[in-house]
N, C-alpha and C positions, 0 to 999 in steps of 0.2 A: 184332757178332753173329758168335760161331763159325759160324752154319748161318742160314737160312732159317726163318721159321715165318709158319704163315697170317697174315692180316690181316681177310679178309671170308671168309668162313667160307660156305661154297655146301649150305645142307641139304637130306636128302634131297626133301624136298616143294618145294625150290628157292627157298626162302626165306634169303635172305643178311643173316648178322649179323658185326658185329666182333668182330675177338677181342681180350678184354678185356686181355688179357698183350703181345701186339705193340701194341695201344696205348697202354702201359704204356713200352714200348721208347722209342716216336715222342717220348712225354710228356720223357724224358729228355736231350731230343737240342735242345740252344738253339741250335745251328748255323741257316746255313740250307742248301737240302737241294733238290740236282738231282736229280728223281727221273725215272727211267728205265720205261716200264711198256712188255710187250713183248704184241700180243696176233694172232689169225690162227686159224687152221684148226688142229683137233685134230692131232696127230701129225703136226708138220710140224718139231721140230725146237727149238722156241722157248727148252726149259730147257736145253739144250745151249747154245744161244749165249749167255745169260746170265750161265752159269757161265764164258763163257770171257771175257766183259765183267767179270765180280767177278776172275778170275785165281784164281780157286780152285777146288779138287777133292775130294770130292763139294761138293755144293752142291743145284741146285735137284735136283728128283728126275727121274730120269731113267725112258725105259719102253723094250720092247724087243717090245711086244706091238700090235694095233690097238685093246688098250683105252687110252681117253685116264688120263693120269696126275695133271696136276695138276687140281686142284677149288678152286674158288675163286679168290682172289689172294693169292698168295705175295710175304713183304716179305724183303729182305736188306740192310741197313743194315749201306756198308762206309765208311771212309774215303775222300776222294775219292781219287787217284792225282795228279794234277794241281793242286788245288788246297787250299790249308790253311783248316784252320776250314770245312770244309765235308763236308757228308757226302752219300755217292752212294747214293742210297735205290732197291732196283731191286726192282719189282714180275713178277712172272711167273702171267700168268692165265691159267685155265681156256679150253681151245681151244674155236674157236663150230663149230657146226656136229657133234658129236659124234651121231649116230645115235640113241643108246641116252639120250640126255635127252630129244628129243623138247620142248623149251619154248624156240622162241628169242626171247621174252620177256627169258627168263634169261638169255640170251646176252647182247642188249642190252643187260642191265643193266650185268653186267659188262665190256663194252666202253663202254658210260657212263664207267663208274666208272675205269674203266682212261685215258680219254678226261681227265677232271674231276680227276685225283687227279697228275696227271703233267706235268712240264714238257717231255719228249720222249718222242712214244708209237712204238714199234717196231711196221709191221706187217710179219710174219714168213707167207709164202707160198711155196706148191714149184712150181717150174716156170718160169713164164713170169707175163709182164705181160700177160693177153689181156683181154678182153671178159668171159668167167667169171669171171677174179681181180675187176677191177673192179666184179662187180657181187657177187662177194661180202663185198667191204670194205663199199661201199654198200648193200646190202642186209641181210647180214645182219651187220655191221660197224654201219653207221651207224643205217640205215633198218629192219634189223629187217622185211624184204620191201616197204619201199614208200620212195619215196624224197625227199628235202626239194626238193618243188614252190619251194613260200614262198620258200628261197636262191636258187633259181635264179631267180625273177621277180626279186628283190631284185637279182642280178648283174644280168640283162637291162635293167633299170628300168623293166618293167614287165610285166603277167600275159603279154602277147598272143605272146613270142618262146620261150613255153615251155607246154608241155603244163599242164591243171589236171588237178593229183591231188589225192589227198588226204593231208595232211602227217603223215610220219614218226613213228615210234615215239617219236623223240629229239625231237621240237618238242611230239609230244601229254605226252610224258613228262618233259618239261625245259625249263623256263621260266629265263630270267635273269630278268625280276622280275616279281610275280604278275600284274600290271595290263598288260602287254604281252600284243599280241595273238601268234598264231605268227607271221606275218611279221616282226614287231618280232625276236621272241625268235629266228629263226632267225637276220636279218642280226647279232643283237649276239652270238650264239655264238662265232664267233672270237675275240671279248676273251679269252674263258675258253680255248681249243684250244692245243695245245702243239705246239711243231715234230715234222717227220716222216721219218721214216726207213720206207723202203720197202726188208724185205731178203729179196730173192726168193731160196730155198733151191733146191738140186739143179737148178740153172743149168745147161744143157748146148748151149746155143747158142753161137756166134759173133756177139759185139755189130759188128753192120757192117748199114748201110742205103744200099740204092743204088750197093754198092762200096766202100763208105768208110768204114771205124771208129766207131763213137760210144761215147761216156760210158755209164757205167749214169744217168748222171741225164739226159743226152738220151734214153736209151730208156722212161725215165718219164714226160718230155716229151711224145715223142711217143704215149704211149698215153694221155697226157691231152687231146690235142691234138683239140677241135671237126672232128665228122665233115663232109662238104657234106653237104646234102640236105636235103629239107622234107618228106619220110616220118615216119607215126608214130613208126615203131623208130628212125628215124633222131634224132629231136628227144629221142623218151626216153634212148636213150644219149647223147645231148649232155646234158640235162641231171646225167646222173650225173657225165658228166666237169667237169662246172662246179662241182656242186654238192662235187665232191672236189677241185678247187683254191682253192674260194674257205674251205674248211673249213679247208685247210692251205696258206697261204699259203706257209711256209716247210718246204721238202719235199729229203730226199735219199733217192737209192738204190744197194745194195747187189747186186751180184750175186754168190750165193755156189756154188760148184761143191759137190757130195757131197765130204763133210769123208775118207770114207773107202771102200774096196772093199765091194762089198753084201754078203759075207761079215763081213765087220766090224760094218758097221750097230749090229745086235744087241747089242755089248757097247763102244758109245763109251765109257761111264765107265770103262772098265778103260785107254785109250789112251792112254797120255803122245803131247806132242805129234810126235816122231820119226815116228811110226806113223801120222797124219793127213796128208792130202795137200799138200803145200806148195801149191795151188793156192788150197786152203781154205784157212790160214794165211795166207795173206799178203793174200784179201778180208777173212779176222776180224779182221786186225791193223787192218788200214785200216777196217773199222767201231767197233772199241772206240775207235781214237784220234780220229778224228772226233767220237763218244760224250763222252770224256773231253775231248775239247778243244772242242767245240763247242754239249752241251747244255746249256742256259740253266738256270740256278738258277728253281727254282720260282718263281713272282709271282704276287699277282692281280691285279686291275685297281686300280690309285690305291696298288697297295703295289711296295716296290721288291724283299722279297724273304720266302720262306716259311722258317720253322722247323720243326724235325722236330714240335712240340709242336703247332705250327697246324695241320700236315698229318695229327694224332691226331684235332684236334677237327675239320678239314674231312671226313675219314674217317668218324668216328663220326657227324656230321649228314648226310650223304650217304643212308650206309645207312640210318638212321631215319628218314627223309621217304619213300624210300624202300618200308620195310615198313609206315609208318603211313599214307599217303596213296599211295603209288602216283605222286605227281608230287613233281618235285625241282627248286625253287625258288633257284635259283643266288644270289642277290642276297639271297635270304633269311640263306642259310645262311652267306655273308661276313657280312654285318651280324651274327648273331647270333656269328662270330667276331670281328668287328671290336670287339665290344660285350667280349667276355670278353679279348679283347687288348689291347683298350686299357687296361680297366681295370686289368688287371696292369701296364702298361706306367707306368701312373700312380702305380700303388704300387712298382715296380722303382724309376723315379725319386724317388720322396720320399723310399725307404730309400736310395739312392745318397746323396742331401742330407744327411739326415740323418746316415750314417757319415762322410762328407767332411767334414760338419761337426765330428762329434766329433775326428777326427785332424787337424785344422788349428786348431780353435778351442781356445786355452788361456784357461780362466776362470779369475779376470774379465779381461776386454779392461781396455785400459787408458783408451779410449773408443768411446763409440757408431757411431762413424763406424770405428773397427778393424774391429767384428763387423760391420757395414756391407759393409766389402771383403771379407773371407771369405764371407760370405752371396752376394756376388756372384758368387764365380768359384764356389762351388757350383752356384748355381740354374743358372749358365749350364750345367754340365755338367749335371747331372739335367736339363733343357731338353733337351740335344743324344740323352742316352740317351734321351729319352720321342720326339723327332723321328723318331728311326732306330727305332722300332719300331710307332709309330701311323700306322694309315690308315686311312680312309673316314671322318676328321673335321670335314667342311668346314665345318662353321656351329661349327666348335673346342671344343664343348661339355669334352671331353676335355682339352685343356689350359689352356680355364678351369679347370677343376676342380685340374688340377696347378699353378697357379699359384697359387690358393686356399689348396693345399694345404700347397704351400712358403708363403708368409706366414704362415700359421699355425703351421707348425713354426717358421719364422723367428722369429714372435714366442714362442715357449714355451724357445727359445735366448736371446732377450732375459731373459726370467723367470729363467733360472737363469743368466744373467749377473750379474742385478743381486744376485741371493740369493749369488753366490757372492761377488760384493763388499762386502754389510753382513756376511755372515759372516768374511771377512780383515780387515776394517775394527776388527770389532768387536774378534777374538782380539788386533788390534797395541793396541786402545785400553786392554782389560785386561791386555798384558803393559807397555801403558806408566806405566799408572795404580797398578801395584803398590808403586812407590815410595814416590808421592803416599800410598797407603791407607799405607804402614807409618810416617812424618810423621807421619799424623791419629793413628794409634793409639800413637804417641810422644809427642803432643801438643805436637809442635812448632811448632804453629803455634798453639795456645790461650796465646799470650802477645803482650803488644804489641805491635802492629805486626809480630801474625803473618800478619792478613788479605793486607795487601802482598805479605810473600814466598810466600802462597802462588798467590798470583794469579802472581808473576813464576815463580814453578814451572811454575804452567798451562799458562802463557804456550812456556816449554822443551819444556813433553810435547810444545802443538801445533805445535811449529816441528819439532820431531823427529818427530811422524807424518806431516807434509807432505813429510820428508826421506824418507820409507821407500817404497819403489816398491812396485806390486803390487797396490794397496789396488781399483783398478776405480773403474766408473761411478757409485758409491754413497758414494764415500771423504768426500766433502763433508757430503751429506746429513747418514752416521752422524754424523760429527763435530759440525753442528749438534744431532743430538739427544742426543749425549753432552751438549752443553754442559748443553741446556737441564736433563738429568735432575740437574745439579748444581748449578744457581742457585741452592736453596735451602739447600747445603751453601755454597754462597759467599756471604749474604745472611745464613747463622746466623754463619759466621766473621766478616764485617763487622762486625754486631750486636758479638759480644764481643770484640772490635777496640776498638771504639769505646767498651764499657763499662769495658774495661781500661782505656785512656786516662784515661776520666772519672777513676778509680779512683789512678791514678799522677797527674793532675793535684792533685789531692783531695790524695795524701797528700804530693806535694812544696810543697802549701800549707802542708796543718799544716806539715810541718816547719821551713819558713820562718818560719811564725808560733813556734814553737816557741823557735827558733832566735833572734827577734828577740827576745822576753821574757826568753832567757836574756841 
């Protein structure tokens, strides 16, 4: 993609659809596909970093005002940088917290989606790691104002070491399978959550605690790190910080300095990198390459890895559970991709069989057990293609069916095996029998003890079609029913064979008797 173009399309009455044309793009893309989704507080910065994760210029769209700029979720499907045959899918949404929407419903949604659609999700924040950042990841990031109770008893193991609320936007709104209760669905929500990057923008501290330097990921750390106390506020802030490490198991942080002088601000897209602050370059440097060397190829659960085409139709079932129900069914919506992947998957494979078969198989085999061994290193490869792209099959329904599906082709390969060998059969038997026809119509064998020679003729064609290669699994067959079609052609030559005889016996009589009178 030269540029960027929507994906979920944010309308004005805040109603989110796909866009039918970038799903079009994903549908294209058989790779499989590390998708990057970056999301945080309006006007913080977010399409700037992205753009400098893609290494291109323009790119996402940039703003210079306090009106928020991007709407919706913006897709850019590039090559990866690091790895082949793979494509780095980077998402850039709509900032939460924007004044002038007033719905953070909507927010939720697309921090959902941003959350559900990505194998590493960037949250991109100005300032600092405090107690406001945290609680507006969790809040209005996760929780949507109220925050996931259910996880945090589930860490605890049990209700009594944490406050009872009442469970999140994201548990009332998102189920992994419909029959799970929210606790269920909260503890299994990490199957589905993608690794984290925490990149805190316009940094202006000194990372040191107690005197002593720390990491940007120890300073993560430690604002994740359980408060003392057995205080209201004190157990509710604990639960947010549980309920945000147990969500992201696996978590990095960035801290990034103002990219440039607050005169600048205003016009970053005009900047070649000269004119940004080496402070800022060299955290951006160190977060693309962690990015590129570290974020995980999309998966789901029981799959090893996503396609651009699965992550079309995981997109498009998303949003439409989405606008038609208002709840979005995790487990639903893989099954009902697992269901249209595999079945592709099934038929990917059979056409693999099938053309492998045509460029290896020369018809006719010259026995049953040849196409036998061809058939086998087939099926084993359409097998290994259907392995590497099927899952969630476990009672195999799916490759029963593809196993079905190859013996069936298998046998309609026999079929035009055998038809290709009575048709060789037959053209060697008519180019051999041309002789024999021009004999009969010479009538060279309508004379005495012509039956004989033509039986020892016969006898030469069939030695010479057992001589001639090529003939297939049929060669025997035809040749029995040749014979049989000319028994009657050998029974009528007998016949006047044997009347000739009579007839030459008869007249070497008379002439004896002739011959004695004279």
């Amino acid at each position: 993609m030269e540029e960027p173009l929507c994906l979920v399309q944010n309308g004005a009455d805040g109603v989110l659809s796909p866009n039918p044309e970038a799903l079009e793009v994903l549908r294209g893309i058989g790779q499989p596909v590390v998708v990057v989704a970056i999301a945080g507080p309006y006007r913080t910065g977010k399409s700037f970093l992205m753009n400098h994760l893609a290494q291109r210029r323009p790119g996402f769209a940039l703003g210079h005002t306090v009106q928020a700029q991007t709407k919706g979720i913006w897709m850019w499907c590039l090559p990866h940088p690091r790895r082949a045959n793979t494509t780095l899918v980077l998402l850039d949404t709509e900032g939460l917290g924007d004044p002038n929407k007033g719905n953070s419903h909507n927010d939720t949604w697309i921090f959902t989606l941003a959350l559900l659609l990505s194998s590493t999700l960037v949250y991109n924040s100005s300032g600092t790691i405090d107690q406001q950042a945290l609680q507006h990841l969790g809040y209005r990031g996760i929780g949507a104002g109220t925050m996931v109770s259910a996880l945090s008893r589930w860490h605890h193991g049990d209700g009594a070491a944490a406050p009872h609320r009442v469970v999140t936007a994201l548990t009332e709104r998102v189920q992994v399978r419909a029959e799970d209760s929210r606790d269920e669905s909260a503890a299994a929500f990490v199957r589905f959550f993608p690794s984290f990057v925490w990149a805190v923008r316009d940094f202006a501290l000194e990372l040191s605690q107690d005197g002593r330097r720390i990491t940007a990921d120890e300073y993560l750390e430690n604002a994740l790190r359980l408060q003392p106390g057995s205080s209201r506020v004190v157990q509710e802030q604990n639960e947010l910080r549980c309920c945000l490490r147990d969500f992201f198991p696996e978590r990095k942080c960035f801290v990034l300095p103002p990219p440039a002088e607050v005169e600048a601000m205003t016009r970053l897209e005009e900047l070649n990198e000269g004119q940004l602050r080496p402070g800022f370059l060299r955290q951006a440097d160190a977060f693309c390459r962690h990015v590129w060397d570290k974020a995980p190829v999309k998966a789901l659960p029981g799959r090893q890895a996503v396609t651009g085409s699965m992550l079309a139709s995981l997109a498009e079932r998303y949003v439409a559970a989405i606008a038609s129900s208002g709840v979005l069914c995790l487990e639903s919506a893989v099954m009902a991709l697992a269901m249209a992947e595999n079945t592709a998957a099934v038929a990917a494979a059979v056409a693999e069989y099938k053309q492998r078969m045509e460029q290896e198989l020369k018809l006719p085999t010259a026995s049953q057990e040849a196409l036998g061994d061809v058939h086998r290193r087939c099926e084993r490869r359409a097998l290994g293609l259907f392995m590497a792209r099927v899952f969630a099959d476990k009672e195999q329904r799916y490759q029963g069916q593809l196993m079905h599906e190859l013996e069936a082709a298998k046998e309609e390969f026999c079929r035009r095996n055998e038809a290709a060998s009575v048709e060789r059969s037959r053209v060697l038997l008519r180019e051999l029998w041309q002789d024999v026809e021009q004999r009969l119509d010479r009538r060279e064998y309508a004379v005495s003890g012509g039956s004989r020679r033509f039986q020892e003729r016969l006898g030469e064609l069939m030695e010479e079609y057992h001589q001639r290669p090529g003939k297939g699994v049929k060669a025997v067959a035809v040749l029995e029913e040749f014979l049989r079609e000319r028994k009657v052609l050998v029974r009528a030559l007998c016949a006047a064979d044997q009347q000739l005889s009579e007839c030459e016996r008869e007249r070497v009589a008379s002439d004896a008797l002739a011959a004695a009178a004279a």
